[in-house]
TIPATOR-25724 format. One record per atom (N, C-alpha, C): residue in three letters; x, y, z. Coordinates in steps of 0.001 Angstrom, whole numbers, plus 500000, padded with zeros to 6 digits. Layout:
AlaXYZ/...
end
This chain:
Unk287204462554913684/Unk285931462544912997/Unk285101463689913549/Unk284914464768912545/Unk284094465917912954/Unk282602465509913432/Unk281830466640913559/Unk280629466402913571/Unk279574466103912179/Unk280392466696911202/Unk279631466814909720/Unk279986465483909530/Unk280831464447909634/Unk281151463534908924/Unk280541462443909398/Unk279432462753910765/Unk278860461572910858/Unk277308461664910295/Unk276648460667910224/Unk275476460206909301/Unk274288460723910227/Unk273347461427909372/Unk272378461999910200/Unk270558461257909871/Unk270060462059910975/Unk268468461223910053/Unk267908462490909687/Unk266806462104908824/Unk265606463130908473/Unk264810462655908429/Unk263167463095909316/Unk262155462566909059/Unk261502463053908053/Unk260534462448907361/Unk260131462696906066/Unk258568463262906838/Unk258350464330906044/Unk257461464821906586/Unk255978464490905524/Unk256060463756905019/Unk254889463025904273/Unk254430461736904946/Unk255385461128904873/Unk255024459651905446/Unk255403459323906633/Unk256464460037907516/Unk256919460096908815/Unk258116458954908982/Unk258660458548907855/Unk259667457348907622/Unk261049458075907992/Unk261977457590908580/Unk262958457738908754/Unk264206457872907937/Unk264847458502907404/Unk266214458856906263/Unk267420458918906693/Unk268110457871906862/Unk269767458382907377/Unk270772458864905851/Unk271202459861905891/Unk271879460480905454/Unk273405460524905589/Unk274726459845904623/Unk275656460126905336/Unk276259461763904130/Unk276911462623905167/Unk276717463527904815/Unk278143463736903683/Unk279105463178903237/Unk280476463013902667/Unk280110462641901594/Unk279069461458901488/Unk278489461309899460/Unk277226461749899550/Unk277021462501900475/Unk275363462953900123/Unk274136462180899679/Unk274198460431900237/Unk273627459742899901/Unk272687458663900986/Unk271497458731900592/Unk270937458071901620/Unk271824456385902245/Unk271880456324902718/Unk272177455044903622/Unk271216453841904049/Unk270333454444904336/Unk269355453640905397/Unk267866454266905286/Unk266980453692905431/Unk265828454485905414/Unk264981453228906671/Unk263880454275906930/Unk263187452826907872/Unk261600453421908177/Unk260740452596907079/Unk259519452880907155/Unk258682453384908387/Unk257894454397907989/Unk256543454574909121/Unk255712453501909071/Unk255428453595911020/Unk254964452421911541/Unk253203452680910382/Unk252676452112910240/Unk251317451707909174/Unk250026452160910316/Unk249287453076909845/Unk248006453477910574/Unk247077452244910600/Unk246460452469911544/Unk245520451155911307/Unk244042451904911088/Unk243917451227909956/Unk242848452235908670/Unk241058451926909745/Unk241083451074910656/Unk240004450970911633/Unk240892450355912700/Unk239710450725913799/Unk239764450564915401/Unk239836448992915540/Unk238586448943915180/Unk238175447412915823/Unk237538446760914470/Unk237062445468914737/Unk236214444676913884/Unk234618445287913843/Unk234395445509914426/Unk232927446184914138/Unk232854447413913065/Unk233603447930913443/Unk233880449568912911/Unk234296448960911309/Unk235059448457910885/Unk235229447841909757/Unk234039446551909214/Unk233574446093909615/Unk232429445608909091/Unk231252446563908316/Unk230361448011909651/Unk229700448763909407/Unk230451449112908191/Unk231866449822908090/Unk232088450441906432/Unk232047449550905170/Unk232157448267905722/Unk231861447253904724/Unk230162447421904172/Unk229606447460904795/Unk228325447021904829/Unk227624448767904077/Unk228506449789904633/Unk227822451178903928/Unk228519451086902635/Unk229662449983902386/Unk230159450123900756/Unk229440449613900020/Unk228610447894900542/Unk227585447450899885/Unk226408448454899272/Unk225920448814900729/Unk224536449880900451/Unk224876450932899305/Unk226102451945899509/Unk226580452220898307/Unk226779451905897129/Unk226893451047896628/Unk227239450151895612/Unk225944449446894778/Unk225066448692895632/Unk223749449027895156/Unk222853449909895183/Unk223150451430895291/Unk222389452092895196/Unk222685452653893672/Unk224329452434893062/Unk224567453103892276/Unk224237451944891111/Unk224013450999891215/Unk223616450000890375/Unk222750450029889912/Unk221321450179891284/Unk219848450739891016/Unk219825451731890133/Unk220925453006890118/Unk220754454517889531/Unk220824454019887896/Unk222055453013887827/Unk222745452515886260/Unk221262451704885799/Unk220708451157887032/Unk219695449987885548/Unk218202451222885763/Unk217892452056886507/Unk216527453403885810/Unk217306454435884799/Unk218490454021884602/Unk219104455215883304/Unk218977454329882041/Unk219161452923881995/Unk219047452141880961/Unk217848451723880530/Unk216962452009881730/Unk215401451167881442/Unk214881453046880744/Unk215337453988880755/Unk214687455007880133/Unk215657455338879049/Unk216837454297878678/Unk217714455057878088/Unk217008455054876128/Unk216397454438875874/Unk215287454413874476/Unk214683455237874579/Unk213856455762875485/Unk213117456775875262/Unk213748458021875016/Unk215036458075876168/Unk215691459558875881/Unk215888459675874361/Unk216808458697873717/Unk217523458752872403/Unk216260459029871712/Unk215270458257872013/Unk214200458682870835/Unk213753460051870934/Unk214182460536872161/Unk213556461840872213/Unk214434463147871191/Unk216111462385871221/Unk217181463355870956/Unk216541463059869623/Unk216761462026868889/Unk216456462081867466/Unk215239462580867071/Unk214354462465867975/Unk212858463450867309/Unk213452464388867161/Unk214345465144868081/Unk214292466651868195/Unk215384467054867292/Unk215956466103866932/Unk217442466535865634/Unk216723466414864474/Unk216149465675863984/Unk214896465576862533/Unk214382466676862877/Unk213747467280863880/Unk212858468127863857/Unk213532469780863035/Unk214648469620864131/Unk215652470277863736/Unk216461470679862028/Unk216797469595861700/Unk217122469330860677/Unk215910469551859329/Unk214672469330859346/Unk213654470284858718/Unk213524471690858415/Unk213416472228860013/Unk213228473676859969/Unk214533474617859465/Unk215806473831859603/Unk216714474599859107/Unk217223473727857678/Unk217267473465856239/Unk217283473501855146/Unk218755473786854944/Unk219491472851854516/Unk221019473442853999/Unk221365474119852331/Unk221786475052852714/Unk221760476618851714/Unk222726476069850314/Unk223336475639850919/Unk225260475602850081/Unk225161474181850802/Unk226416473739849808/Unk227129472290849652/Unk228438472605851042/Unk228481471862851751/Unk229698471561853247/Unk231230471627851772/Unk231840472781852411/Unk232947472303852346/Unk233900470794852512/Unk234634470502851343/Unk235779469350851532/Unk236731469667851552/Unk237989468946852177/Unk239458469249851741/Unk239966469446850446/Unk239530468011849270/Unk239423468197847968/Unk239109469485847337/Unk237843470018847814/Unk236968471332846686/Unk238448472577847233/Unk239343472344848035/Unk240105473670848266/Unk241004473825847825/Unk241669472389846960/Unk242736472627846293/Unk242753473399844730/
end
């Protein structure tokens, strides 16, 4: 048994998981997950980000209900200004249809 014919690893350089390889069918064998980061230290440290997701979260809520409590006025503002619009410029000619081209 050469050296090529025995089964090798590769670490995966994304996730740091382990790949055994046997090298005769060119086919993985075995694989063996990276150990899992631990996404916080301690319990405190994960609470505080809890607590800045809240504050976050109602702040963007607050932003959603002063866009809705003005959202009538805006529209009324767009449609003043499209009538307004729609006055000063007068249509010349009839809009093209698909029909009128045949």
């Amino acid at each position: 048994m050469g050296l090529s014919d025995q089964s090798f690893d590769i670490t995966c350089p994304d996730c740091g998981g382990i790949i055994t390889v046997d090298p005769a069918s060119r086919a993985v064998i075995a694989h063996t997950s990276a150990p899992r980061k631990r996404t916080f230290e301690d319990l405190s440290e994960a609470a505080r980000a809890v607590r800045e997701q809240d504050a976050r979260r109602d702040s963007i809520f607050a932003q959603s209900v002063a866009a809705q409590r003005n959202k009538d006025d805006v529209l009324a503002k767009k449609f003043a200004e499209a009538v307004k619009k729609a006055k000063e410029s007068p249509i010349t000619e009839k809009p093209l249809r698909e029909f009128d081209l045949d």
